[in-house]
N, C-alpha and C positions, 0 to 999 in steps of 0.2 A: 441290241440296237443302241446308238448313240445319241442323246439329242446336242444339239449345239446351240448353247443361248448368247446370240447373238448381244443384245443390249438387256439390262437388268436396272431397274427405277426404282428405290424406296423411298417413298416419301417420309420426312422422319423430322424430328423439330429443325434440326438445323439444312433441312433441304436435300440433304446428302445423295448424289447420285453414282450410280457406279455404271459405267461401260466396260465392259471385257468380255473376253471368250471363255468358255468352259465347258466344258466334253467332261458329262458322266454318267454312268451307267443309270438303267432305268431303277433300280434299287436305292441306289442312295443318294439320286435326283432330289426327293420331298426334303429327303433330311438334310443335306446340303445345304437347300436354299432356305430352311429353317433356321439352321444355326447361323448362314448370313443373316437374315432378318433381325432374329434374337440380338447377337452381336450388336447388330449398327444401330439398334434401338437403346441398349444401356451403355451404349457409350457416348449415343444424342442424348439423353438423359441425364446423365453423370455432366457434360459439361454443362444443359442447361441448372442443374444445382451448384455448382461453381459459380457458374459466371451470377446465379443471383445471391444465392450465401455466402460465399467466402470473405473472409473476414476484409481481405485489400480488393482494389479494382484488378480482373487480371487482363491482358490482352488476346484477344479471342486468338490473333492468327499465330500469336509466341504459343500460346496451350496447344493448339491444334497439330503445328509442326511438329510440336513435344513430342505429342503423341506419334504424327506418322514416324518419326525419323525411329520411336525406340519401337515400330512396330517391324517399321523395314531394318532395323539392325538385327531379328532375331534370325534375319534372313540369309543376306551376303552383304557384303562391304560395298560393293558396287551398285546394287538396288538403292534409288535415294529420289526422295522427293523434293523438286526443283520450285520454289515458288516462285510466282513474278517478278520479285524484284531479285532473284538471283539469274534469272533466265541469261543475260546479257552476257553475265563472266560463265556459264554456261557454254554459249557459243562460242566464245571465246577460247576456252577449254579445246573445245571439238573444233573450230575451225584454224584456230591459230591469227584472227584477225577482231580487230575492233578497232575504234575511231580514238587516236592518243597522240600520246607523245614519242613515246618507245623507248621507256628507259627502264633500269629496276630500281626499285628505291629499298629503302629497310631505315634500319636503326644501328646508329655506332653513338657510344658514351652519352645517350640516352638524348640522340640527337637523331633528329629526321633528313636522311641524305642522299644524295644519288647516288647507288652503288657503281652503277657502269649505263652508259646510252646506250642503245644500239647504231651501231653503223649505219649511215644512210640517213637516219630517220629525224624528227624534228627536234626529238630533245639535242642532238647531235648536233644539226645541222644549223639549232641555231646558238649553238655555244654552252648551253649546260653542259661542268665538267664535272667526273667522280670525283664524289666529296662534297660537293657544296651542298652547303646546307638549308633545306628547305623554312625559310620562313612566312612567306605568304603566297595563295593561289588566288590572283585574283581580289584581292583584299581582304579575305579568310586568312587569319592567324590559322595559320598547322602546327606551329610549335609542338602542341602539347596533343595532337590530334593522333591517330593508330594510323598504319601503313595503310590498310583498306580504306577509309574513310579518306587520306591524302589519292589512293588511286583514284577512288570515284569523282575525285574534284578537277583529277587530269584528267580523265577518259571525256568523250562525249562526241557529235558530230563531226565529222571529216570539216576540213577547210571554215571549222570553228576558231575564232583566236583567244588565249589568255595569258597572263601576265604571272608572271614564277618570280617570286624575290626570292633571292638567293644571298647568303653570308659564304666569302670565298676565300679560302687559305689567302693569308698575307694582303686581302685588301681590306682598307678599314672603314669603306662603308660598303651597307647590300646594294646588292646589285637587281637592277629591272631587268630579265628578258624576255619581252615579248616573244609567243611561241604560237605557227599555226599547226593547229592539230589535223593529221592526215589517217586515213584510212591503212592499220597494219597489221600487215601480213608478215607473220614472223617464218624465218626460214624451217624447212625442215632438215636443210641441209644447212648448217651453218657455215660450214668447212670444207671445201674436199684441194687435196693437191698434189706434188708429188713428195715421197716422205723419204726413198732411196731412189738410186738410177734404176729405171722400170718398175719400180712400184708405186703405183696410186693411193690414193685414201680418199675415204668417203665418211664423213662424221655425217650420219644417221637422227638423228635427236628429238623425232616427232612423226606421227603416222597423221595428219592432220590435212588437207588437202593441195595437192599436186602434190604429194610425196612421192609419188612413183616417177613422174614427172622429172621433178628435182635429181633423183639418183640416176635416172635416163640420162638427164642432159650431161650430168658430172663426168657420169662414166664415159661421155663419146667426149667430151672434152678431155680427161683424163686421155684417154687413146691415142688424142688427136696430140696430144705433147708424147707419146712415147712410153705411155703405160703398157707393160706387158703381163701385170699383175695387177692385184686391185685387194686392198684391205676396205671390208667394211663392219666400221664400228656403232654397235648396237647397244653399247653397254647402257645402261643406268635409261634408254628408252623406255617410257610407260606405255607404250602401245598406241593407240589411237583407232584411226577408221578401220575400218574390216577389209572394206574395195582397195585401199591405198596397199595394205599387206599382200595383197593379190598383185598389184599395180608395180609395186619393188619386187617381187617375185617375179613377173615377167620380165623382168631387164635382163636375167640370167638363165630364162630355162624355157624350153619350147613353148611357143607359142599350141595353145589348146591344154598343157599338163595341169593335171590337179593342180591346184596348192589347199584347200581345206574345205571340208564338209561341215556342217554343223544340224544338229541334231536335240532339238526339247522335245515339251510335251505337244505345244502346238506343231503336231506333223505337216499340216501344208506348209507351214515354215521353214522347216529343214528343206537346205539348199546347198550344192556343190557348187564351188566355186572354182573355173577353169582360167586359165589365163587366155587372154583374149585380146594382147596385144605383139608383136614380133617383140624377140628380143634383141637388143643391144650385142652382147656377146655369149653366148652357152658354153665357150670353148677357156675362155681368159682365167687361169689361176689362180681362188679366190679364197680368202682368209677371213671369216664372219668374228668378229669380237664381241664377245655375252658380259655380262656381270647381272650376280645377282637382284640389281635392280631393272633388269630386261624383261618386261613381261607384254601378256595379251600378243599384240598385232607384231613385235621385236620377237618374241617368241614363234610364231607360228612363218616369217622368215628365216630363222635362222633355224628352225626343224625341218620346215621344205629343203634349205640347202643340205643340211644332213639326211633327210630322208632319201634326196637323191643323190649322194653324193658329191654334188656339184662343188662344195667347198669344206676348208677345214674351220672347223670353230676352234677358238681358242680362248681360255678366263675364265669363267665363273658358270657353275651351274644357276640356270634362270632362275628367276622368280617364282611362277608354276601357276600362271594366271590359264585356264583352259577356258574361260567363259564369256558368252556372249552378250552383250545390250543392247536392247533396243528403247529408244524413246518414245511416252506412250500421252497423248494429249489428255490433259484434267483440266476441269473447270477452271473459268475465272483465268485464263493465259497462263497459268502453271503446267507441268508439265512429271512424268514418272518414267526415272530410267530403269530399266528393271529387264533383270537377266533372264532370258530365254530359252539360252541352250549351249548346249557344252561344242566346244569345235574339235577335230577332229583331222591330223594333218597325213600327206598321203601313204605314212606308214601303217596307219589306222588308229594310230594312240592319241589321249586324249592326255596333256600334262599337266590336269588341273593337279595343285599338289595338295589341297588343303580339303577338308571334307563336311560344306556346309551344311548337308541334309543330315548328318547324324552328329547333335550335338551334347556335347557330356551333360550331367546331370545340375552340374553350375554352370551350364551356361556358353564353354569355352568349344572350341572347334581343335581338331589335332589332323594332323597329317595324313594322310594315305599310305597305311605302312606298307614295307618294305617285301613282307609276306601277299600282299592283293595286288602285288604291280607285276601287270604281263611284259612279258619281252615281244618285242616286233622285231622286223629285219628293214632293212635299208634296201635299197636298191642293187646292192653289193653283195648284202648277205649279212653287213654287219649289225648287231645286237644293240637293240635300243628298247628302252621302259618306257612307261607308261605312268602316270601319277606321281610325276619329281621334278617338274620344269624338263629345260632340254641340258642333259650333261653334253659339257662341250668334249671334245678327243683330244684336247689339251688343256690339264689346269694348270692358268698360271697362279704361282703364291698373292696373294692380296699385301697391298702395299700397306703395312703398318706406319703411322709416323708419330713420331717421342712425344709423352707428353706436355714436356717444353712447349712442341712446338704448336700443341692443340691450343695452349694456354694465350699464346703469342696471335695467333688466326683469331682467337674466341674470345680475345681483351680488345680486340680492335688495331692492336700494336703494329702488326704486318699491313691492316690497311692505313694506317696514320703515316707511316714511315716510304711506303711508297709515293702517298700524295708529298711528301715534304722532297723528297727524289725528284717526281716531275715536278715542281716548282721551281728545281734549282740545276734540272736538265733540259736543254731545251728538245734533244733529238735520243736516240740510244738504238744500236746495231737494229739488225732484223730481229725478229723472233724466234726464229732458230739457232742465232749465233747468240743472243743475250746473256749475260749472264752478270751481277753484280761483282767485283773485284774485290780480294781481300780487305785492302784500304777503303770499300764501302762498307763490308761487315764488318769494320770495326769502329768504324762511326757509331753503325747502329748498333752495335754493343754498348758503346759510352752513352748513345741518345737513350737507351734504356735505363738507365741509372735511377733515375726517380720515377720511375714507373712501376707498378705493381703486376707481378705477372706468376704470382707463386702456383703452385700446382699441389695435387698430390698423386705421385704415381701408383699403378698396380699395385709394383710388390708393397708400395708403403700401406695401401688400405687392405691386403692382404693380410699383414701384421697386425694391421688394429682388429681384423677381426679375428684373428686367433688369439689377440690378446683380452678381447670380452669374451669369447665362447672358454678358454682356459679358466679364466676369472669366475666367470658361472659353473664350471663343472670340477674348480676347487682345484686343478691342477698349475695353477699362477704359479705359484710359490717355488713351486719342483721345477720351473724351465724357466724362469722370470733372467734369472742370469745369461742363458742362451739366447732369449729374446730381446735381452738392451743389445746384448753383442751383433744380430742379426739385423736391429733397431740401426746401428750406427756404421754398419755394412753398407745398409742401400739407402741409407739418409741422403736426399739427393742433392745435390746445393748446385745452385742456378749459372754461377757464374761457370762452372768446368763443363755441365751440361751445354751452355752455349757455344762451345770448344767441340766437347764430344758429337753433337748434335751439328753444327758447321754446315756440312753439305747439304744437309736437309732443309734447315733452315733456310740457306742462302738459294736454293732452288723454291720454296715458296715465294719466297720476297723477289727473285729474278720474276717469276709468275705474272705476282699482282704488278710489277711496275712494269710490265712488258701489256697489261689491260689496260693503264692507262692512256698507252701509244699509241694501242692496237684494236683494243676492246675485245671484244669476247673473240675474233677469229684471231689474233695475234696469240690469245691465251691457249687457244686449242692449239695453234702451231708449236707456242713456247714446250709445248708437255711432251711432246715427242721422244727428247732424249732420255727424259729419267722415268718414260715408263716401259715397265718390264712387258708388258700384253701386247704392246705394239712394237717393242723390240723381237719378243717373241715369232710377233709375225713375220716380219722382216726376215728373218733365218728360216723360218718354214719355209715362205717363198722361192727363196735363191733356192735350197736343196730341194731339187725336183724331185729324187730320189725316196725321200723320207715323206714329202705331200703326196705320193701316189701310193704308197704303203701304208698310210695314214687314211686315205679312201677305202682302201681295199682290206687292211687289219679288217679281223674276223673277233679280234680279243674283247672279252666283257669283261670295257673300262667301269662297269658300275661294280666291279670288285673292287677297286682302287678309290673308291673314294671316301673321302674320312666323313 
C-alpha cells in the first residue's frame, strides 16, 4: 500500500516549510521522513552558527541560494531555484515578453553599446542606432555599470518613458533620446520567406508562446505566394513550452496524432499529448534543419517529423535534452523549476543523451552509451535510437571559420568597420543580393593597419605543446631541428591570411553591415547563400526522387556517424 503525503511542515529555526508530493512504501515511510527531518534541522542549525559566529556579516538570502543552487546542481542542469527578484527575467525567459525597449546591448572595446534594436519596437522606433554608446539611463551614469544592471534600468512598465544618452559615431556631442517603453513580445518566428522558386523557409527560434501560431500563419502565407515546399529551421533552438512543440506539430500532421508522452515518478502526471488542432498542410514537401544546439521542445518536433516520416531532417545530430519541467510555487513569491519526467515521442524513444541519475564517483555525468541505446522504427520501417538527441538523415559538415577571422568578430574590428560603412552609406542592395566589393575589402584591409588583431592558430598551439611535452620527456633535443622547421611552415602572418581568408571574411563583414540596414531579419536573409544546411536543403527538395528514398531508406544512418 501507498501513502501519499500531500503537504509536509517542519518547524525548524529558520521557519523552513516544505510542500510536495511523495509516494512511499509502507517500510521506508518512518525512515524517509526521518532523514527529512534530520537533514533540515542541521542545516537550520549550521546557518544559524554562521550567521551568529562568522568572523564577516553574511547575507542570509546570498548563503541560502548557495546552498539551494549546489543542492539542485547535484541533480540536473535544468532543476533551479528562482527567487523573487529573478522571477521577472524568468517570464521572460518562458514567455518571450516583458515591459522594455527591445534592443540587445553587450560590450565592444570596453564600452557599453547597442548591438542591434529590434525591428518595430521602441529602441527602433525611436532612433537608437547599433553602436551608440550607452552613457546615461535616466540620469544613472552606466559607463562603468555590467550588461544586467544596464537591462534592468531599460526594462520596466509598458507605456513608462525614459531618457537614453547616447555618444554616436561622428557626432561630437550625446545625444538625448527620449524612449517610451512598450510591452515585448519577441517573435518566435523571426523570419520566414521564399529562399528558391517554390520553396518557403520558416526560421523557428523560440517555443515561447503562440509559436504554433507563428509557423501556422507563415506557412499559409508562405502558400499563399507559391510555396510548394517548405524548409523549417530548428537549428541552435533551446526548446521552450511543451503545448507550443504540440502546437508546431500540428501545422504538418493530422489532426488527433501523438506527438509526445511523458512519463516520471509522479504517475498521475504522465500525460499523452495529441494534436488537437487541423493542420495547415500534411501533404507539402518538408526539410526540418537540426544543429547541435536544437534541444527540448526543437527536439521533440523534428523527432515527430522523422518518426512519421513526414519530413527530411538535415545538419547536426541534437542536443539530446529528453526532459521535462515543471514550475513549482515556494515561499516568499519565489518559485522551483524542477524536472519531472522524461518525454517520450511517437516512436517510443526517449533521446535524453546525457545520464543524471548515475553520477561518476567525482561528481561528473557521461553519456548514454552506445551499448544501452534501443533501436525503434519510424513509421516507415526505418531505424531510429534512443539516448543520442535526434540523428538527422542528412549530415551536413559544420562550417568551420579561420582563425583570422574569430580574431577580427572577437576584437570588435568586423563590428567597428560595419558601423563606419553605415555612416558613410546612406542605402546598400537587398539582403540577399549584398555583398561588400573588392575595393571595400581593401579599405578595410588598410583601415586595419593599426589595429591589433593577432591570433594563434591550431596548428600553432599544437606545436607549443609538443614542444613542452618533448622538453619534459627529454626528447627536445633529438627533433628540435624538425620542429623550428615545422615552426616556420605554419607561422601564420596576418597580412596573406587576410588574402587567403578573403571570402570568408568579406561574407562576415557583408553580414554585419547588412544588420545595420536590416537588423536581425535582413541578417537571417543575408546567410542564405554561404550556408551549406540550407543549400543543402534546396537540392533535397527539387530531387523528389532522392526525398522519397530518403523517407522510405531502411539504412542504419547511426553507423555513419563519427
Amino acid at each position: 500500500m501507498k501513502i501519499n503525503f500531500k503537504k509536509l511542515f517542519l518547524p525548524a529555526v529558520l521557519g523552513i516549510s516544505l510542500i510536495g508530493l511523495f509516494s512511499f512504501t509502507k517500510n521506508d515511510q518512518a525512515d524517509r521522513y526521518f532523514q527529512i527531518a534530520k537533514n533540515l534541522d542541521i542545516f537550520a542549525t549550521t546557518f544559524k552558527e554562521i550567521n551568529t559566529y562568522y568572523v564577516d556579516q553574511v547575507n542570509p538570502s546570498d548563503l541560502v541560494k548557495t546552498a539551494i543552487d549546489a543542492m539542485l546542481a547535484s541533480l540536473d542542469p535544468y532543476t533551479n531555484y528562482i527567487p523573487e527578484n529573478e522571477i521577472e527575467d524568468y517570464r521572460t525567459m518562458t514567455t518571450g515578453q516583458y515591459g522594455g525597449i527591445g534592443a540587445i546591448i553587450g560590450r565592444q572595446h570596453e564600452k557599453n553599446v547597442i548591438i542591434m534594436p529590434y525591428l518595430g519596437f521602441p529602441a527602433q522606433k525611436s532612433g537608437l542606432r547599433t553602436a551608440d554608446e550607452l552613457l546615461s539611463i535616466d540620469g544613472i551614469d552606466v559607463k562603468e555599470k555590467n550588461v544586467a544592471d544596464i537591462s534592468k534600468l531599460l526594462k520596466g512598465q509598458a507605456n513608462t518613458k525614459l531618457i537614453v544618452k547616447v555618444k554616436r559615431h561622428g557626432a561630437e556631442e550625446p545625444i538625448d533620446i527620449p524612449i517610451m517603453r512598450e510591452k515585448i513580445t519577441l517573435k518566435n518566428v523571426p523570419w520566414h520567406g521564399m529562399i528558391s522558386d517554390g520553396i518557403g523557409y520558416i526560421k523557428l527560434s523560440d517555443f515561447t508562446t503562440d509559436a504554433g501560431k507563428e509557423v501556422k500563419d507563415a506557412l499559409k502565407e508562405l502558400e499563399a505566394k507559391g510555396a510548394k515546399k517548405v524548409v523549417l529551421d530548428l537549428r541552435d533552438n533551446p526548446g521552450g513550452l511543451l503545448n507550443e512543440a504540440v502546437n508546431v506539430a500540428s501545422v504538418f500532421i493530422p489532426r488527433g496524432s501523438e506527438v509526445v508522452n511523458t512519463k516520471g515518478k509522479m504517475t498521475d502526471w504522465n500525460k499523452t499529448y495529441n494534436t488537437s488542432n487541423n493542420p495547415v498542410d500534411t501533404d507539402i514537401p518538408l526539410a526540418v534543419l537540426t544543429s547541435s544546439r536544437s534541444a527540448s521542445a526543437a527536439e521533440i518536433v523534428s523527432g515527430v517529423m522523422q518518426d512519421y516520416d513526414r519530413g527530411v531532417l538535415i545538419g547536426d545530430r541534437t542536443f539530446g535534452k529528453g526532459l521535462v519541467q515543471a514550475t513549482r510555487p515556494l515561499a516568499y513569491n519565489s518559485q522551483l523549476k524542477v524536472t519531472t519526467a522524461k518525454y517520450y515521442i511517437p516512436s517510443g524513444r526517449c533521446i535524453q543523451a546525457i545520464d543524471y541519475s548515475h553520477r561518476n564517483e567525482d561528481g561528473s555525468v557521461g553519456k548514454v552509451p552506445d551499448s544501452l541505446k534501443v533501436e525503434f522504427n519510424t513509421a516507415n520501417g526505418r531505424p531510429v535510437y534512443d539516448g543520442g538527441g535526434i540523428t538527422p538523415d542528412i549530415k551536413t559538415e559544420r562550417q568551420y571559420i579561420a582563425p583570422i577571422t574569430i580574431s577580427l568578430i572577437a576584437r570588435g574590428w568586423v563590428f567597428d568597420y560595419a558601423t563606419e560603412y553605415f555612416y558613410k552609406h546612406d542605402k546598400i542592395s537587398e539582403p540577399a543580393n549584398f555583398e561588400i566589393s573588392d575595393e571595400d575589402f581593401a579599405d578595410f584591409v588598410s583601415w586595419l593597419d593599426d589595429k591589433d588583431y593577432d591570433y594563434t592558430t591550431k596548428v600553432e598551439k599544437t606545436l607549443d605543446d609538443l614542444k613542452e611535452y618533448a622538453k619534459k620527456e627529454k626528447y627536445y633535443d633529438d627533433i628540435e631541428a624538425e620542429i623550428k622547421d615545422l615552426e616556420q611552415s605554419v607561422k601564420h602572418d596576418k597580412k596573406k591570411d587576410l588574402q587567403k581568408f578573403k571570402k570568408e571574411i568579406k561574407t562576415v563583414l557583408s553580414e554585419e553591415i547588412v544588420s545595420r540596414y536590416y537588423y536581425r531579419e535582413g541578417l537571417i536573409e543575408a546567410s542564405f547563400k554561404t550556408d551549406n544546411t540550407v543549400q543543402k536543403a534546396i537540392e533535397v527538395l527539387n530531387n523528389t526522387a532522392e526525398y522519397n528514398k530518403l523517407l522510405t531508406d531502411k539504412t542504419d544512418k547511426s553507423k555513419k556517424e563519427d
